[in-house]
N, C-alpha and C positions, 0 to 999 in steps of 0.2 A: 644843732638847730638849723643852721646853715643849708647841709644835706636832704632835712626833713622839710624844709622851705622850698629846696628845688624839685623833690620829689611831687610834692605836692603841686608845685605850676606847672610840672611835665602831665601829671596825670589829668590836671584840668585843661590842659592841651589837646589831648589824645579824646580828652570828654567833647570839649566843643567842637575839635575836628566832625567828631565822627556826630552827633548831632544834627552837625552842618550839613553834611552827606547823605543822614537819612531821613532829614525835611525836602532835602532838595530831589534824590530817588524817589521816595515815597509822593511827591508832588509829581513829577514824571510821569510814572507809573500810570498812576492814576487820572490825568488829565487823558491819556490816550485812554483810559480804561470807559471814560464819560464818552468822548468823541465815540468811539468806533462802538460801543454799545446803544448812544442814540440814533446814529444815522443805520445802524442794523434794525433797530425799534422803530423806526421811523415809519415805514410803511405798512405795520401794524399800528399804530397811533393815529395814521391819516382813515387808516380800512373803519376803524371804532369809532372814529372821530372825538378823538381824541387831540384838546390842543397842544399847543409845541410847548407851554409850558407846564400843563398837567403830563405830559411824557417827558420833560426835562426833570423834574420834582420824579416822576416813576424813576429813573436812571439814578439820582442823588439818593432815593432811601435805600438805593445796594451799597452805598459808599461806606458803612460801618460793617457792613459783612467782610468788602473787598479789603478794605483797609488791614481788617484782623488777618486775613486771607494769606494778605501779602508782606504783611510786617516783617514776620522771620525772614522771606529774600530779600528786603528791604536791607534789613539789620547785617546781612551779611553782606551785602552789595558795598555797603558803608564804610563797613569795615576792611573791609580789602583795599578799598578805595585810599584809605586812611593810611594804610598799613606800605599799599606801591608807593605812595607819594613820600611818605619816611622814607623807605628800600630806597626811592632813585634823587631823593638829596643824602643819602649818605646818612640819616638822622638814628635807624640803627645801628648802624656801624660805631655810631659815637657813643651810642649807648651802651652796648656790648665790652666797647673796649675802656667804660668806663667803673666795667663791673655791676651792669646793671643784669639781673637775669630775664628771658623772655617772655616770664611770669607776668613781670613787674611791666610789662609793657600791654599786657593783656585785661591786663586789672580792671581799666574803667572800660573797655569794652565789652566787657564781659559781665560788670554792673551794668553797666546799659540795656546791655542783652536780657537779663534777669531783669530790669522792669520793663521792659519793652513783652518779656512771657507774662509778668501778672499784668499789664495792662491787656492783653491778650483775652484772659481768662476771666476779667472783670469786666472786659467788652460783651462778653461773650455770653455774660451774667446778667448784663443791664440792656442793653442798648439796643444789641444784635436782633435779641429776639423781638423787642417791638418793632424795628422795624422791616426785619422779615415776614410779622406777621402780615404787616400794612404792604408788602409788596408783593404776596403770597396770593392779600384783598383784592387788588386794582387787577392782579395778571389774570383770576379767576374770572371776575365780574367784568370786569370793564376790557380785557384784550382779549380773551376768548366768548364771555358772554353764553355761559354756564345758565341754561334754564331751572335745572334742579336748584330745589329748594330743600335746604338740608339743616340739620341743629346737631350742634356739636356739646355734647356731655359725656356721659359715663358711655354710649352707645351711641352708633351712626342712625340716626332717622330719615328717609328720603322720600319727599311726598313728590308723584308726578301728576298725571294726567286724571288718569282712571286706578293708580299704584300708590300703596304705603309700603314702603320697606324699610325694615329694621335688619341692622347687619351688626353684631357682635365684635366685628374685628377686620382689616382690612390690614392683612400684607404688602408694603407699597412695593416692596421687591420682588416677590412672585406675582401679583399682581391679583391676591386671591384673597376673595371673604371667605365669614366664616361665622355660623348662628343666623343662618339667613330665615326671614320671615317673611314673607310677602304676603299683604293682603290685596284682591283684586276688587272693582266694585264698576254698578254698572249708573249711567247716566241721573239716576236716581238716589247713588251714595248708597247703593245696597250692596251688601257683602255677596260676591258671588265664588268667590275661588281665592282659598288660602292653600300654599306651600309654604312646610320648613324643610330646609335641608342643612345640610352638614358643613357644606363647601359648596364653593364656586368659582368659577373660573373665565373670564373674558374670552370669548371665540367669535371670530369674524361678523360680530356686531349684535350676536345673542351671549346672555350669561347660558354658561352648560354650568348644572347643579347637578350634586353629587349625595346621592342616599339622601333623596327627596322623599316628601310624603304630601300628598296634594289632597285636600279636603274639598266637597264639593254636596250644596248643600242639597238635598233629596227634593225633590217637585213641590212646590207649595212653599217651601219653608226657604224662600231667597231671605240672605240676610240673617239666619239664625243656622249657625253650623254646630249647634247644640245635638240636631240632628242630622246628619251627616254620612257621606259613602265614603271611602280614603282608599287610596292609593299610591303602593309604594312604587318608587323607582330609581335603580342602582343611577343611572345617570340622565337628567332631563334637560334639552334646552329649554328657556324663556327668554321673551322677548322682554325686557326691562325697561324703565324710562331713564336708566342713566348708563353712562360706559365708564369704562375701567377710570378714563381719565376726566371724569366727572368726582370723584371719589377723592381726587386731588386737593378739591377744594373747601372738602368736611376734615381732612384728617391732618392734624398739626404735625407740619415736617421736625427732626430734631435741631435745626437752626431755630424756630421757633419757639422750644424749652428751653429752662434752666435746669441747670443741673440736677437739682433737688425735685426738680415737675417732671424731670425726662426719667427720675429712679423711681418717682412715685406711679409713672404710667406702664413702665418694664410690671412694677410688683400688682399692679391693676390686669395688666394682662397677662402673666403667669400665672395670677389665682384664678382666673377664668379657664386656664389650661391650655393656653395658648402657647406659642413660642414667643419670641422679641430677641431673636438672635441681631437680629438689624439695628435695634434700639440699643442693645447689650455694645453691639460695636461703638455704636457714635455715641456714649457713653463714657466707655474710657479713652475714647479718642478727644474729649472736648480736656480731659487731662492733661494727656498727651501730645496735643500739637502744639501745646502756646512754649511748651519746654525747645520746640524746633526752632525757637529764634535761638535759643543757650549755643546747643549743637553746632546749628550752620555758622556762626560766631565763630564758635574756635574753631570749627573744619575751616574754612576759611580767613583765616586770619594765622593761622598756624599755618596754609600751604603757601600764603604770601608773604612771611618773612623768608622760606625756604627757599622762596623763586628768585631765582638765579636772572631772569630776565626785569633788572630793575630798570630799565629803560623802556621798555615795554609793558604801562601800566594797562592799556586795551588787551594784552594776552592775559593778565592776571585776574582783570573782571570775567573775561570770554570763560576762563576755569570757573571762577565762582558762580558763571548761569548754569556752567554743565553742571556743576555739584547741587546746584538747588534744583536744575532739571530732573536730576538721577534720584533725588530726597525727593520730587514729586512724584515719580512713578514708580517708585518702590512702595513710597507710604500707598498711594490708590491700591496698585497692586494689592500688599496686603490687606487693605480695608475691603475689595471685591473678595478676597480666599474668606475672611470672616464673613461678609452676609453670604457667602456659598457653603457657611457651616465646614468650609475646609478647616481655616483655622479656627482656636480657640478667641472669642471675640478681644480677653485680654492680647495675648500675642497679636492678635491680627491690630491692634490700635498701637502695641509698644514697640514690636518687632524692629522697626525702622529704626528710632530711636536707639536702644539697642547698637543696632549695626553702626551707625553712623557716629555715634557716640564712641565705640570702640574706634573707627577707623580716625576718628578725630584726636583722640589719646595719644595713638599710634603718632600721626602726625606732628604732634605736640611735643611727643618726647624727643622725636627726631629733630623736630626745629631748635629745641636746648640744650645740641652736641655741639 
């Protein structure tokens, strides 16, 4: 009983140490993350006229993206933190040679770690995307000041000037629609020139359309392409009323899905016959990263019992940002090879994971000799 009494206030030790660490990191973090994003936002806030507190509030609705963002380096930051300040009072040592295994010392970090991923992946479900989408609203509307008027459903509709166009499908990675129709009309709302084409492609301020076919109605008959002349052609520019990055602000990034919206949009546009290699990624990537707090946790908490420099707790943090550095441009890395169709979009979301995961084991075992 005795034993099972001390275990237990060592482990609630280790719990609110590390707690403490990653209210106080994760406060850090983020206070500079407000500062240096409003005073960068600043001079577009004054350009829109936008006040200082309608672009303060713009800065705070990223703060549950940032948060999820950054939790996993958070968690490990914490944890090492936890782990040097034991190493250099001697507090593993006493444990070690008290028969305790390195397990046992892992334990509630490693629970933490584990909610600290489902609160990740339940952020990620609720929250994230409301307020992405309301930051996605104001960046469109109010900081760039997007003319087009556009309706978001099963298909993109984009009314301009004297232009209706309906576009099927919008690549945000290649940068390319797909099912295009454009209707044209002249001061009187009369139909005077429709093209569909197959594809299209952003080019120095005209869309170039691919395996178009342009109708154009016969003399007398403006307005009725019932009768009609047509005309094909392998590849046409037109002059559009919106650009590539006009397109941004019709089509829901996967920050803005749930899980269950972003599977239901992949099988919406594969039965169109499309691709969603790029959805396919961020897909099993919203799986896969909330696991990167688990990870970085024992990669880091496993290389700071090993470190031999327990007087130097700034060396053992300085390792734990290179290790979250190297988990961040590996993971990008792979997530660029999948929307480049290099890799398979599962591997390109787990790969990382994977690796680090093994290298963490590695770690792990060696710190229990």
């Amino acid at each position: 009983m005795v034993l099972q009494h001390s275990v237990s206030v060592i482990h609630r030790y280790i719990a609110k140490e590390c707690l403490k660490y990653l209210i106080l990191v994760q406060t850090v973090i983020l206070s500079i993350f407000i500062v240096v994003e409003y005073l960068e936002s600043m001079d577009r806030f004054q350009k829109m006229g936008l006040s200082m507190a309608r672009g303060l509030f713009y800065v705070l609705l990223k703060m549950p993206y940032m948060i999820n963002l950054l939790l996993p380096v958070c968690m490990m930051l914490s944890s090492v933190i936890v782990v040097s300040l034991m190493n250099r009072n001697n507090e593993i040592i006493v444990l070690k040679t008290s028969g305790m295994p390195v397990f046992f010392l892992l334990q509630p970090l490693l629970f933490i770690s584990f909610i600290a991923a489902c609160l990740i992946f339940i952020a990620s479900e609720t929250i994230v995307p409301i307020s992405m989408t309301r930051v996605n609203y104001i960046k469109h509307t109010q900081l760039q000041k997007r003319d087009v008027v556009a309706a978001k459903g099963k298909n993109i509709w984009i009314k301009g000037k004297h232009q209706i166009t309906h576009i099927a499908y919008y690549d945000q990675q290649t940068g390319m629609i797909f099912g295009i129709s454009l209707n044209c009309f002249n001061d009187e709302f009369q139909l005077i020139k429709r093209v569909d084409a197959k594809a299209g492609v952003y080019i120095n301020g005209t869309w170039r359309l691919f395996d178009a076919l342009e109708y154009l109605p016969l003399k007398g008959q403006k307005g009725n392409i019932a009768q009609n002349q047509s005309q094909y052609y392998s590849i046409k520019d037109e002059v559009l009323d919106f650009s590539k990055e006009d397109l941004l602000s019709v089509v829901k990034t996967s920050e803005e899905m749930r899980f269950k919206e972003l599977l239901a949009h992949i099988q919406k546009i594969e039965s169109d016959g499309y691709e969603a290699v790029n959805y396919k990624v961020d897909l099993f990537a919203k799986t896969s990263f909330p696991l990167a707090a688990i990870i970085l946790c024992l990669l880091g908490t496993s290389f700071a019992i090993r470190s031999k420099h327990k007087y130097h707790m700034a060396l053992s943090i300085a390792y734990g940002i290179l290790i979250a550095f190297s988990y961040w441009v590996c993971h990008s890395f792979c997530l660029s090879l999948g929307y480049g169709t290099v890799l398979n979009p599962f591997w390109a979301s787990w790969s990382t994971n994977f690796l680090f995961l093994g290298i963490s084991l590695i770690q792990f075992f060696n710190a229990t000799e």
